[in-house]
C-alpha positions as CSV (number, residue, x, y, z in Angstrom):
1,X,108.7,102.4,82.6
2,X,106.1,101.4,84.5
3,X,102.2,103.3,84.3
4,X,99.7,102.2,86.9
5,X,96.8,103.9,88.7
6,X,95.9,103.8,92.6
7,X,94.2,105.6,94.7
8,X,96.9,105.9,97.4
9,X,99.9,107.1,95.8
10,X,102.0,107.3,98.9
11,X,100.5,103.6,99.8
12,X,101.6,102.1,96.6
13,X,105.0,103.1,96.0
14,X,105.7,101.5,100.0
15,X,103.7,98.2,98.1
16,X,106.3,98.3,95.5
17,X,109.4,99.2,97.6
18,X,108.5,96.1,99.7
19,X,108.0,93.9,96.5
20,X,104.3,93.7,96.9
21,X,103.6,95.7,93.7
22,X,102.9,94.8,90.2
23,X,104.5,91.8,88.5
24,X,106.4,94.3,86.1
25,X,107.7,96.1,89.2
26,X,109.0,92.9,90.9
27,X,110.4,91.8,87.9
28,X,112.4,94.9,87.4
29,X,113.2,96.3,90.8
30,X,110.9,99.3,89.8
31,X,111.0,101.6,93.0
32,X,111.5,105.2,92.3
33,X,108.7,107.5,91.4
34,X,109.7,109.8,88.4
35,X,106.5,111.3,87.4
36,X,102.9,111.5,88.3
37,X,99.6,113.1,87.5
38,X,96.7,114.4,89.9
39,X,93.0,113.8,89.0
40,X,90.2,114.0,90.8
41,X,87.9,111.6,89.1
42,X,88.9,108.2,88.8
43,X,87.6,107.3,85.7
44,X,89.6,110.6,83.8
45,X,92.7,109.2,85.7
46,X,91.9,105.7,84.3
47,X,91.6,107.1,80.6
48,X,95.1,108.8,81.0
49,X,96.7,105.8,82.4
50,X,95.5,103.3,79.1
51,X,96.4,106.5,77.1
52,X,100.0,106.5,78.4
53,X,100.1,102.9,78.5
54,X,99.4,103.1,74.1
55,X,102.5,106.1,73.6
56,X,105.8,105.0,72.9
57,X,108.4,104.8,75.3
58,X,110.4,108.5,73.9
59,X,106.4,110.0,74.3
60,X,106.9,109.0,78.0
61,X,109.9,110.2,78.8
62,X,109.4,113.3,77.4
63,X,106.6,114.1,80.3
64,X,109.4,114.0,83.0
């Protein structure tokens, strides 16, 4: 499972449909969006994501 942060949501998952995304997301063929959150302020959105990024994988998929 992939956890990133962007400012363009609808821009980055074209990025990683076209390969141009993360190294994880090449690597894997990571291309469908399963879950996201909406935050206004960046830095509370950037908190979150090294939050998720520190759960375990069964913590994740329990938010879908």
């Amino acid at each position: 499972m992939y956890i990133g942060h962007t400012e363009d949501l609808k821009r980055r998952i074209e990025q990683h449909k076209k390969g141009n995304g993360a190294v994880y997301t090449k690597k894997y063929n990571v291309t469908e969006l399963i879950y996201f959150e909406d935050f206004i302020n960046s830095s509370l959105s950037r908190k979150r994501e090294k939050q998720l990024k520190n759960w375990h994988k069964e913590w994740k998929w329990s938010l879908t």
